[in-house]
N, C-alpha and C positions, 0 to 999 in steps of 0.2 A: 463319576460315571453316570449319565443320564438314559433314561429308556431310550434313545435313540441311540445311544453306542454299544448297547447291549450287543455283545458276541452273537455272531448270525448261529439260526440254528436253536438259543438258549429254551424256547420251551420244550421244544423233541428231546433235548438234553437232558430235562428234567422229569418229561416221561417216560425216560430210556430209563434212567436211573432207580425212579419209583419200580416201574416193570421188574428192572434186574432184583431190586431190592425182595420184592414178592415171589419174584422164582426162587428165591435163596432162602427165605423162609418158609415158603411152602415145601422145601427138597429138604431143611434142613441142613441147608450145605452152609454153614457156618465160615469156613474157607471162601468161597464166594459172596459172601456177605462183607467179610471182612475187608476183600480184597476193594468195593467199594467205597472207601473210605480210603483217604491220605495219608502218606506216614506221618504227618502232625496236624490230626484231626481227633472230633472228640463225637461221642454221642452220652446224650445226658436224657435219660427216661424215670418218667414218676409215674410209678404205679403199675406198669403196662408189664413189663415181663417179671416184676415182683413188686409186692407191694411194699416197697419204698422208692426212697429216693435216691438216686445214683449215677455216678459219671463215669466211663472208661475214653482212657485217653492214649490212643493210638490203637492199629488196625489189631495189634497181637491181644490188647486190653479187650478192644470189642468183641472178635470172637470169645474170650471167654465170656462174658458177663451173657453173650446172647445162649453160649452151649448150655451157663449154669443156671438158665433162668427157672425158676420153680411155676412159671405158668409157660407150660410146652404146647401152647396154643398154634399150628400152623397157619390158620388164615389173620394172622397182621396183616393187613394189607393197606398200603398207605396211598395216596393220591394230591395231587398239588392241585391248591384251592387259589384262583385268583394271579394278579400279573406278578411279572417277576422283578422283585426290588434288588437296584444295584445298590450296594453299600460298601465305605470302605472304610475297612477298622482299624482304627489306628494302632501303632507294631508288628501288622500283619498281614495285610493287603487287601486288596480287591476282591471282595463277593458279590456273586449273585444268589438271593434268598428269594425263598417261597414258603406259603404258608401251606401244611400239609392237613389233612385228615386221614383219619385211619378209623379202622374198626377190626377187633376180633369176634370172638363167638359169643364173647359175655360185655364188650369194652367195647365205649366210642370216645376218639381221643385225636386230638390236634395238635399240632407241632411247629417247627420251623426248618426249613432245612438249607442250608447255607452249601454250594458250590463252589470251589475255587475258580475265578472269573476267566485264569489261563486253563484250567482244565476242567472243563465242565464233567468229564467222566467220572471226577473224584470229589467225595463231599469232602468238608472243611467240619462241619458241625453239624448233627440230627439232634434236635427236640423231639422228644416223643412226651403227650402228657395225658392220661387218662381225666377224660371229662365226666363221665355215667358210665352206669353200669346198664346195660342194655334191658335187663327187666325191671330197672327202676330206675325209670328214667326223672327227674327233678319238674316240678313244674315249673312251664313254659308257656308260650304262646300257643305251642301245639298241645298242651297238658294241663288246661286249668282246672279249678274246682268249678263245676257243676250244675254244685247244688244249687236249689233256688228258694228252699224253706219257706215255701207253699201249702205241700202238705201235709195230712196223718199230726202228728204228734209234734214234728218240725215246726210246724206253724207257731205252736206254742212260746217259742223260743225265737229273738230274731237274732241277729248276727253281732248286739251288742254284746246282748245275755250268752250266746257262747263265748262269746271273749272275755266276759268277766268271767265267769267259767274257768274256763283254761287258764286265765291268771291266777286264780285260785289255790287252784291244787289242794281242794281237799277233800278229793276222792281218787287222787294216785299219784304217783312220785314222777316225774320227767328220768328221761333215759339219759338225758344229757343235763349237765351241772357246769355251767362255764362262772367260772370266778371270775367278774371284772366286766365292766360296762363301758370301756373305750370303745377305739375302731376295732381293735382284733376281738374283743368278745365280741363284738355284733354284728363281724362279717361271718365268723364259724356260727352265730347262732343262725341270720340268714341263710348261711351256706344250710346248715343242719336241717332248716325248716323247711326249703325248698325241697328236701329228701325225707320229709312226712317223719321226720325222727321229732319227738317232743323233749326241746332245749328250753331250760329257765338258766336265766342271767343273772347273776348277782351281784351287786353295787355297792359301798357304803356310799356312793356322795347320795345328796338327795334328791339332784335331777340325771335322768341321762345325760352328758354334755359336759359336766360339772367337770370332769378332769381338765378342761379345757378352760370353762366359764371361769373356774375361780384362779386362773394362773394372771398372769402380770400383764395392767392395763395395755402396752403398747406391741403383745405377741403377735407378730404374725407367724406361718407358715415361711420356711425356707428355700421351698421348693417348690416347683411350676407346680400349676393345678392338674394339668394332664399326667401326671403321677399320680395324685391321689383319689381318684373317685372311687368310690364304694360299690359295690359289687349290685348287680343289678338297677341301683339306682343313680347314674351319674351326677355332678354337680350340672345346674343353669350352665347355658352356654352362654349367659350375661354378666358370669361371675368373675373375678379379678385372678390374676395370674397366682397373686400370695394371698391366700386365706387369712382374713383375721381370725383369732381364735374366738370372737365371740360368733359368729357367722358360720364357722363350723360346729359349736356348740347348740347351736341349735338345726344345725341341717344333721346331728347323731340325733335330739330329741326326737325329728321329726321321723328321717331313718326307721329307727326301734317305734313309731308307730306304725305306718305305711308299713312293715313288713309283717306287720303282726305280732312282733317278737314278746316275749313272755320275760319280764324285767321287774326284780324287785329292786327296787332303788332302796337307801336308807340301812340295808341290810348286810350284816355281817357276818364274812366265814367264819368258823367256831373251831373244825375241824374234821379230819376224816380218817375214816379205817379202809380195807379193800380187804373181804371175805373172800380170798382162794376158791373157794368150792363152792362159794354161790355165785360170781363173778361178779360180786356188787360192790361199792362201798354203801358206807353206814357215814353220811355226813348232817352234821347241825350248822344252824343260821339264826342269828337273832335275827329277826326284822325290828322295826323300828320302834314298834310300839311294846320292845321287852321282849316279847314271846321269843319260846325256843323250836323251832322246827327240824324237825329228825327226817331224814329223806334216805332212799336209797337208789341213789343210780347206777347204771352200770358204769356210766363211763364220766369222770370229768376235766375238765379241761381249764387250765391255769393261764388267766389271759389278764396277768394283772400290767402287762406293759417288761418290755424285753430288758429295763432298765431295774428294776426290781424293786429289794431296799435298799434306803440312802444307807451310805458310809457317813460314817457322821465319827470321826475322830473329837478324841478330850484334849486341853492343854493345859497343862500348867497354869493354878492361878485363875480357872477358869469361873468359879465360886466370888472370885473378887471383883469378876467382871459384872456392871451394874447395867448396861446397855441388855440388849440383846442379843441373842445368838439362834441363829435359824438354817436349813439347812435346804438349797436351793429348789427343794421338792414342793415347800410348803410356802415358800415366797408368793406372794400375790401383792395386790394392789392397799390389802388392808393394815401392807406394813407401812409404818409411816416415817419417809425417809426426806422428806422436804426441811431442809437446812442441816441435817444431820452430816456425819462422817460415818461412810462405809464402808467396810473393809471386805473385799470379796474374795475370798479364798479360790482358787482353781482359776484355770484359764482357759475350759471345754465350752461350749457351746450357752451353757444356762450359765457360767461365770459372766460371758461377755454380755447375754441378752439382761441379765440380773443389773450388771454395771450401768448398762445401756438405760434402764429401765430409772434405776435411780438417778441419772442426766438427767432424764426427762423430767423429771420430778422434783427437781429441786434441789438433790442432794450431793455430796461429793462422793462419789467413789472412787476406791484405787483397787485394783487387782493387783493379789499375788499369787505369781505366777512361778511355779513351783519347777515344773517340767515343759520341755517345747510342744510345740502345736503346730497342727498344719493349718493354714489359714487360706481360703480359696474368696474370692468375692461371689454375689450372687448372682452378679453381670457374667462372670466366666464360668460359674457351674450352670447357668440357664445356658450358655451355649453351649457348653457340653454335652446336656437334654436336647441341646436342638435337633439332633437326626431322629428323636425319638418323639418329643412331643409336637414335633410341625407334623408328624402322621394323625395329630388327634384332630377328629371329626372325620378324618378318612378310613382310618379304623377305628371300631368301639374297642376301648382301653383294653379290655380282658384278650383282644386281640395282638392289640400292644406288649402284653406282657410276655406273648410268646417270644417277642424278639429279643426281650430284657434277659428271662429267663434261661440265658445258654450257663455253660457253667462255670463257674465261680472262677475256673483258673481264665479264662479266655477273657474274664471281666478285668482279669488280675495286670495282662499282658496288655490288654484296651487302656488303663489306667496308668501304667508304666510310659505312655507317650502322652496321652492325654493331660496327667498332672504337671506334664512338662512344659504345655502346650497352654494350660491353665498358666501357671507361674509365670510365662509370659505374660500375657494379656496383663497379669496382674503385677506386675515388674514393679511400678511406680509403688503402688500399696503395701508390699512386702519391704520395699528399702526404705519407707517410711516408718515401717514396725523396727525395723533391724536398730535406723537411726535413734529409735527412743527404746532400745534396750529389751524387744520383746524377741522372745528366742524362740523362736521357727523350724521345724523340719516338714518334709515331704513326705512320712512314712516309713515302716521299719524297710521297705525294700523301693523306695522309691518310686510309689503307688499314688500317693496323694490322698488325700482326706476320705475318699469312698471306701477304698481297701479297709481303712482304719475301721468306718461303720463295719465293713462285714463282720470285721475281725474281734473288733471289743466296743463299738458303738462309744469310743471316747476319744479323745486328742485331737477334736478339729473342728474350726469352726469358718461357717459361712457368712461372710460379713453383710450383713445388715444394716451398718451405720456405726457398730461397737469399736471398728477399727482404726476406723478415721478420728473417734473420739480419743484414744488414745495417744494417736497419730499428732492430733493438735493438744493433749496435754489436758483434756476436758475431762479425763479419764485417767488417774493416776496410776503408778506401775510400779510394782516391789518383783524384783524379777531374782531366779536363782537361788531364794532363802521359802525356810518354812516360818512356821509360828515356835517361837522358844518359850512364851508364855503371858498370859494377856494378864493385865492390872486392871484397875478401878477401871479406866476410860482408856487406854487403852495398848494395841497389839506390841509385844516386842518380840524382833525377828531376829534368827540364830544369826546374821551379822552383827548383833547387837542395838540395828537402831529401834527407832519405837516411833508409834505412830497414833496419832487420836483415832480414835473409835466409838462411836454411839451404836452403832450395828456392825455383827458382824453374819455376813450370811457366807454359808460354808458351801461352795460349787465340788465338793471332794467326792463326787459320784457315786456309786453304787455298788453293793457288795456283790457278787455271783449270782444270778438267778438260783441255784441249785439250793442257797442258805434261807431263802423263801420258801424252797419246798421246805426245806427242813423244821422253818416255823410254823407254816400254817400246817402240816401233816407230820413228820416224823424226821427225825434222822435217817431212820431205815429208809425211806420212801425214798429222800434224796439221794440214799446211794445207790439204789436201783435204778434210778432218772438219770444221773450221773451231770455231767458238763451239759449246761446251757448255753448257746451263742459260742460263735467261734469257727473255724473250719477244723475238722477231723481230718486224721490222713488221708481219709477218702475225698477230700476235698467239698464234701458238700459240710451244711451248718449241723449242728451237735445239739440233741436233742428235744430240736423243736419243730413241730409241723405232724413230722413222722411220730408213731410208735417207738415210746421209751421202754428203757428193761422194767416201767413201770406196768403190769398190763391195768387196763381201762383207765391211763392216764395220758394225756396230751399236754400240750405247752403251747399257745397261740401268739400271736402278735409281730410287733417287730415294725416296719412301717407301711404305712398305707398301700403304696406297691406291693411288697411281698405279703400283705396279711389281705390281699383282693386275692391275690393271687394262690396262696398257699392255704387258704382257709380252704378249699373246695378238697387239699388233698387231705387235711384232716377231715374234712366230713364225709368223704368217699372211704375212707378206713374205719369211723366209727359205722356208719353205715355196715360195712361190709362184716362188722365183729356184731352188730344186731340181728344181721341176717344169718351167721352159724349158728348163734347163740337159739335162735328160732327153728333151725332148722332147716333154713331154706337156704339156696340156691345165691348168689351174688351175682 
């Protein structure tokens, strides 16, 4: 559907609709609100009638969630910002969308809101998403800082010396404590800093960047660039579709400077307590040069990457083994795999890029491949971003994300045609994996490799060039067996054969986010945090972004899209627990 077949009438239709929507929330009439909506339609709001995150899906779901809202604010009042996009979702049909804004008494906040194209009187889908809070507003274009340290006492001081200052910290503790110097710490710390809250970031590598710098010579990125740009600061519009990882490693250096952000590199967590009655913790950090620092914030935030710690399984024999053994987290460039036998255990994502990496380099690998995999190429998941990233340069990304951002089940039933529609295109590549024995599915429900990200960010991979190596045998394949137990040089597999070995790097992923709380803080802590990653009955993700049964504890991260996107709702809730905590108003 193009703007010229647009249904006559659609924008009166959409301010018929916003109108109706505000007389029903100014009256309270909950019944009439509801009735605005389809019987298989959904509204997904963060922040704005409670502070979380949450979807109701159908008209009887929405009136409750709107009666039980814990912020009984009547003036929501929403309005459609800009033309109306025809879009059509695949297993579901034809819409027309618009981008909305709203405001209540204390909230200004933006959305999407999605019409059925046969009936414009009834929405399909409302976004609603809390951006500021109306007396603290973030600085902006219309909000800067001011100062010009001219004069009095200012003078003294120029704008390095406070910066060296404030990295300091040694005349007061930061209110925020974000573990981890990726993209998700540095988009909450960003996020944090624009809301005048004082965030230190904490690192062991020794440059910002470094999670990326010291990963494997030939990484790129898997996904268009118009996914990934960082929050306030986009990537060059002269930059490449696939980021190499060194290229993004240093546009995070850069990042955490230009934003100002407050970054100890070199430096590591120790541990933390959380005082009930003072609402603080009590956390230690070596830095780098030994020293122990004792800090008390109120709130911290766990951004060490959604993947956590490595799983790293023992085998039999393993003592006898004389090669190596490494575990896909810590592979880099400085393993040295040129003429070598490598064995790579797993067949998720870092299995095939690991394999791929050692082609390149001189060495032989074989992947064993333990369980199936959904495999999509990078040619059919970039057309599947095409409805989404050809809007980039037409709208700025954080605008973009309003339309990503509907909820998780709508993404579920998009994907359910989609992966179908993928496995075509990819018809050839897939009977070519089948032909050399590599075992394939499409997802536990016939969703295709995204659903999987939602769901456990493991079993699926986007081909790069891993597949075709296989494909042509460049890339060996032990399919269907584990490891029964390694020898001197090398693997033997529970069918019994055996295999040379000079490395073995281990792709067997990651234990639970939840078993990292439990390391770096407590057991207890973790049981309060509960389940990491994943969908909850409620259908949205499980303990990260939102407030956990941890209080003054958060969980960041996840990928570029969702931690642009999601960083702003954690720092609009830590925000909002500094301003009770103070006294004032939100």
């Amino acid at each position: 559907m193009t703007v010229a077949q647009l249904p006559e009438g659609t924008d009166a239709a959409f301010e018929r609709w916003c109108s109706t929507f505000n007389a029903a929330v100014a009256a309270n009439d909950s019944e009439g609100l509801a009735s605005l909506f389809a019987a298989d339609s959904y509204w997904r709001d963060i922040l704005t009638l409670d502070e979380r995150i949450q979807t109701a899906k159908g008209p009887n779901a929405i009136r409750s969630m709107f009666e039980n809202r814990s912020r009984g604010d009547k003036l929501l009042r929403i309005r459609t910002d800009g033309d109306a996009l025809p879009q059509e979702l695949p297993n579901i049909g034809p819409m027309i969308g618009k981008f909305v804004r709203f405001e209540t008494e204390t909230l200004v906040g933006e959305g999407f809101l999605r019409l059925h194209a046969a009936d414009l009187d009834r929405a399909f889908a409302l976004l609603t998403v809390t951006r500021e809070l109306k007396a603290h507003p973030p600085l902006s274009l219309t909000n800067r800082d001011t100062r010009a340290y001219r004069t009095g006492t200012e003078s003294l001081t120029n704008w390095l010396d406070k910066r060296n200052q404030s990295l300091a910290y040694e005349d007061r503790d930061p209110d925020v404590l974000v573990i981890g110097g990726g993209h998700g710490g540095l988009t909450v710390a960003a996020r944090l800093k624009h809301l005048d809250v004082d965030v230190l970031v904490v690192d062991q590598n020794e440059r910002v960047g470094d999670v990326w710098r010291k990963r494997y010579h030939s990484l790129t990125l898997h996904n268009h660039i118009g996914l990934n740009h960082l929050p306030y600061m986009p990537f060059p519009d002269s930059w490449p579709v696939f980021l190499p990882k060194d290229k993004l490693a240093g546009f995070l250096e850069y990042y955490a400077e230009a934003m100002e952000l407050n970054v100890w590199t070199s430096t590591t967590f120790l541990s933390g307590d959380y005082d009930e009655s003072a609402g603080r913790w009590t956390v230690r950090v070596r830095r780098g040069d030994g020293t122990i620092r004792t800090m008390h914030p109120s709130h911290v935030v766990m951004a060490i990457g959604v993947s956590g710690i490595p799983s790293i399984p023992t085998f039999p024999g393993q003592h006898d083994f004389k090669g190596q053994i490494i575990h896909s987290s810590a592979y880099g460039s400085q393993v040295d795999v040129k003429g070598k036998a490598v064995v790579v255990v797993g067949a998720g994502t870092s299995a095939h890029d690991v394999a791929q990496d050692v082609h390149l380099r001189g060495g032989k690998a074989t992947m064993v491949q333990r369980t199936s995999v959904t495999v999509a190429s990078i040619e059919a998941g970039t057309n599947a971003a095409g409805p989404i990233t050809s809007l980039e340069g037409r709208f700025p990304a954080e605008q973009l994300d309003l339309i990503i951002a509907g909820p998780f089940d709508v993404t579920r039933r998009i994907h359910a045609k989609m992966s179908k529609v993928m496995a075509e295109q990819d018809a050839e590549l897939l009977q070519g994996l089948r032909d050399v024995g590599f075992l394939l599915d499409n997802g536990e429900d016939d969703t295709g490799w995204y659903m999987k990200l939602v769901r456990t960010l493991s079993g699926y991979y986007l081909n790069v060039g891993a597949s075709n190596l296989i494909i042509d045998g460049e890339i060996g394949l032990k399919t269907g067996v584990g490891v029964a137990r390694l020898g001197a040089d090398f693997v033997e597999f529970t069918d019994g054969t055996q295999l040379q070995a000079d490395v073995i790097v281990l792709g067997t992923g990651y234990r639970p986010l939840k078993d990292a709380v439990a390391t770096l803080f407590s057991p207890e802590v973790a049981e309060k945090v509960g389940p990491i990653w994943g969908l909850g009955a409620d259908g949205e993700q499980q303990g990260i972004w939102g407030r956990t049964g941890q209080p003054g504890f958060f969980v960041g991260g996840s990928t570029f899209t969702m931690s642009r996107f999601y960083s702003n709702v954690t720092a609009l809730l830590i925000k909002s627990d500094l301003l009770r905590a103070a006294g004032k108003r939100a």
